[in-house]
N, C-alpha and C positions, 0 to 999 in steps of 0.2 A: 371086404369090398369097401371101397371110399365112398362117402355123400355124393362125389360129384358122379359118381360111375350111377349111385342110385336115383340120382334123378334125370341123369339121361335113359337109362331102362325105363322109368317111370311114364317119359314123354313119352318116346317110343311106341309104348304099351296103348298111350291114351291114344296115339295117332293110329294105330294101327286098330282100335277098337272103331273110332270114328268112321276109318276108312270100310272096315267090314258092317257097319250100319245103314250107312251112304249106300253100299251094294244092294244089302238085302232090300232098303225103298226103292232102289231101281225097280230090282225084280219085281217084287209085288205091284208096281204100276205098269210093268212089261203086261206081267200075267190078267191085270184090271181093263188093260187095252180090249177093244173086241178085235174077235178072229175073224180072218177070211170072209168062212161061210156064213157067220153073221151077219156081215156086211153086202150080201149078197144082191139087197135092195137099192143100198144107197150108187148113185151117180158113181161109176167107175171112176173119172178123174178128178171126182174132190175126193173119194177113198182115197185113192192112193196119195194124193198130195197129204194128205192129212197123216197118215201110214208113215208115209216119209221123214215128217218131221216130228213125228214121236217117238221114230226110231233114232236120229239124231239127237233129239232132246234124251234120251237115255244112255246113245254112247258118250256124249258129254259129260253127261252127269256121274256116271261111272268113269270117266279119264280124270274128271276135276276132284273128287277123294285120293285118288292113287299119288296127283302129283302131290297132293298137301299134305298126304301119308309120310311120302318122300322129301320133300322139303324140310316139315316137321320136326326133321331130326336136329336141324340145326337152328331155325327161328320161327318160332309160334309164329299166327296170325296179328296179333296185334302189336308184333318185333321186338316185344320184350326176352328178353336170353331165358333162357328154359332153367339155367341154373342159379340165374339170381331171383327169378321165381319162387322157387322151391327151396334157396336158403331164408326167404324173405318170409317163407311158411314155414319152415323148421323154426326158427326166430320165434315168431311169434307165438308157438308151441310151446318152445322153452321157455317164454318170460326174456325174451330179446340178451338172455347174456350167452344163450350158447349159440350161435347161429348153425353150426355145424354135428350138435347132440352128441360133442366129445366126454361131457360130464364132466368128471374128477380125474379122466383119464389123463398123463402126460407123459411127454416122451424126457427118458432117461439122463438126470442131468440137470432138468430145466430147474430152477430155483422156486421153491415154496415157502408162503408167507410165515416167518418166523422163524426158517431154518439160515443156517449159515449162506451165503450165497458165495463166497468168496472159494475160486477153482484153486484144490490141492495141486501143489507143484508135480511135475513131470520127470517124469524119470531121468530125463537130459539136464532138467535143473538142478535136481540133485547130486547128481554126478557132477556137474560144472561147479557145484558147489562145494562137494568135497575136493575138487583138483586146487580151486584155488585157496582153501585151509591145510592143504596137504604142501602146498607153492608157498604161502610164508610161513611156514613153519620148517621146509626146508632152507629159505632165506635166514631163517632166526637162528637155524644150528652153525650154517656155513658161518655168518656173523659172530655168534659165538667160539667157533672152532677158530677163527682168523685170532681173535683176540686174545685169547689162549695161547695160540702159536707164538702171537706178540709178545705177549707176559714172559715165555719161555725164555724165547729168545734175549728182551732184556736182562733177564734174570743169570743167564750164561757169561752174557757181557759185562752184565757187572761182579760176577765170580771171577773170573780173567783179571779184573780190574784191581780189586780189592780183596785177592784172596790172600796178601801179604800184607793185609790192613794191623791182624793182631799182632804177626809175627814182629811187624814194624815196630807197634808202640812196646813190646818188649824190650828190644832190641836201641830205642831210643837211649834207655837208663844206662846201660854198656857207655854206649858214645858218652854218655855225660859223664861217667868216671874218667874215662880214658882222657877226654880233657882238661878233667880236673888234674889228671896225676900228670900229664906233663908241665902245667904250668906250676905245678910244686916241685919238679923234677927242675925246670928253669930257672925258679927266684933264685935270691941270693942267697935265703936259710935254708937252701934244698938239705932236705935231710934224708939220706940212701935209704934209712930202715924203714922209715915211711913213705917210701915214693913204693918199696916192698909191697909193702903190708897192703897200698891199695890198692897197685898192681891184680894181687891174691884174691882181694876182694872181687873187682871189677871182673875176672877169669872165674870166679864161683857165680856171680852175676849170670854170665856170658851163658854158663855148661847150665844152670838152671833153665833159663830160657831156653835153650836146644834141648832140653831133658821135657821141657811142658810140651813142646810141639815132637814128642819121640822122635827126634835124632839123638842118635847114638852111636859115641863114636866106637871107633876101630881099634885099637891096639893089640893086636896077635904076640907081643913079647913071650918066648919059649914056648909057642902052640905049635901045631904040627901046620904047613904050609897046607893054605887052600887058596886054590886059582882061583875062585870063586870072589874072596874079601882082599888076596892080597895080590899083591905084584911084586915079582923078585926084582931088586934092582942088582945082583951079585950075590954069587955063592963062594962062599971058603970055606976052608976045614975051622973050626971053632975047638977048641980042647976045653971040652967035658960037655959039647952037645951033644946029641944025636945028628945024626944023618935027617937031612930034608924039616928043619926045625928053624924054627924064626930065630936069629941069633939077634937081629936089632930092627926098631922101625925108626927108617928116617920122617916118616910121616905118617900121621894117623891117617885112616878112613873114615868113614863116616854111614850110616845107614839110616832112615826115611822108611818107618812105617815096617824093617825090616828086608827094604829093597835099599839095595848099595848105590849110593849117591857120587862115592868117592872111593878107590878102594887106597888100602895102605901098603905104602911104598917100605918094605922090606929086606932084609939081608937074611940069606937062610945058608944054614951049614950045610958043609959034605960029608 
């Protein structure tokens, strides 16, 4: 039950005490009145007059408790509120700090002196708070992932671009013989056995360089024909091959890693 329920029961209590007090003095001046046949001497019409108005004077007096019984309930006599009364006396009970005689009592939550007062986050906050640690960090993978993609892609473009970079600078040193040996092949001291001789070199050159990068050529001379490395260009009877036998290659082939690049252009006997 609240203060304020206990000091309305309390008013109540007093008014309804007052009001049966107020009765019970009626009564006993009822009952102090004389009776009838006592009065049996005195002058008939100042009895009754008198009768009269001491019967009035005690139904008054018993109506005017009943109504301040009833009124009572909501504003004392002298209009002051009934429960700022009685917290005004609670108060002053307690040494004016409690008005209400709550103690040390508090409701759930409230903050006390010395303890944290700062309200732990709510279940919606932390959830909102993981969604958005979970939102950039999905932002930082896609970002990563994009950039990777980029790298890849570069990295193909420029394989496309430059993947004849080595084979090139190989291939350079060729070119430079072959120019040398014509313009010794031109002058005027050209000399046959050395325009040869470099020829020979610049072609060991060449088969080097094709030998670093495994290419390798073709020549099937007196093997047994395969569709696979060669190509018939003509068959004829050969006297002393076998039947289905590479009798001459008019061109070599060539194979890359073991896959045929070129195949070689062949004559096979009957």
């Amino acid at each position: 039950m609240t203060p304020e329920n206990d000091v309305n029961k309390k008013s109540e209590q007093d008014d309804l005490n007052n009001s049966e007090d107020t009765q019970n003095q009626s009564a006993d001046d009822a009952e102090k009145s004389p009776k009838p046949d006592e009065q049996a001497g005195v002058e008939s019409g100042h009895g009754n007059d008198e009768n009269e108005r001491n019967a009035e004077s005690s139904d008054q007096a018993s109506s005017e408790p009943e109504d301040a019984a009833v009124e009572g309930e909501v504003v004392s006599e002298d209009g002051e509120d009934d429960i700022d009364r009685a917290a005004s006396a609670q108060a002053q009970s307690n040494g004016g700090d409690d008005p209400l005689g709550f103690g040390n009592q508090r409701m759930e939550g409230d903050a006390v002196e010395g303890e944290d007062a700062a309200p732990a986050p709510s279940e919606l906050e932390q959830a909102q708070a993981k969604v958005a640690s979970q939102a950039d960090q999905l932002v930082r993978m896609q970002a990563e992932m994009e950039n990777q993609r980029k790298r890849a892609q570069n990295d193909v473009t420029k394989a496309h671009k430059f993947a004849l970079e080595k084979i090139a600078l190989d291939l350079l040193p060729v070119r430079d013989s072959l120019e040398m040996g014509l313009q010794a092949a031109t002058g005027d001291d050209a000399d046959p056995a050395k325009i040869v001789e470099g020829s020979e070199l610049t072609l060991k050159m060449l088969t080097q360089a094709l030998e670093k990068y495994n290419i390798v050529e073709v020549n099937p001379i007196d093997e047994k024909f395969d569709p696979e490395f060669h190509q018939a260009m003509s068959m004829q009877p050969v006297e002393g091959k076998e039947p289905n036998t590479v009798s001459g290659v008019m061109q070599k082939g060539y194979t890359l890693n073991d896959r045929l690049i070129r195949p070689a252009l062949v004559m096979v006997a009957k």
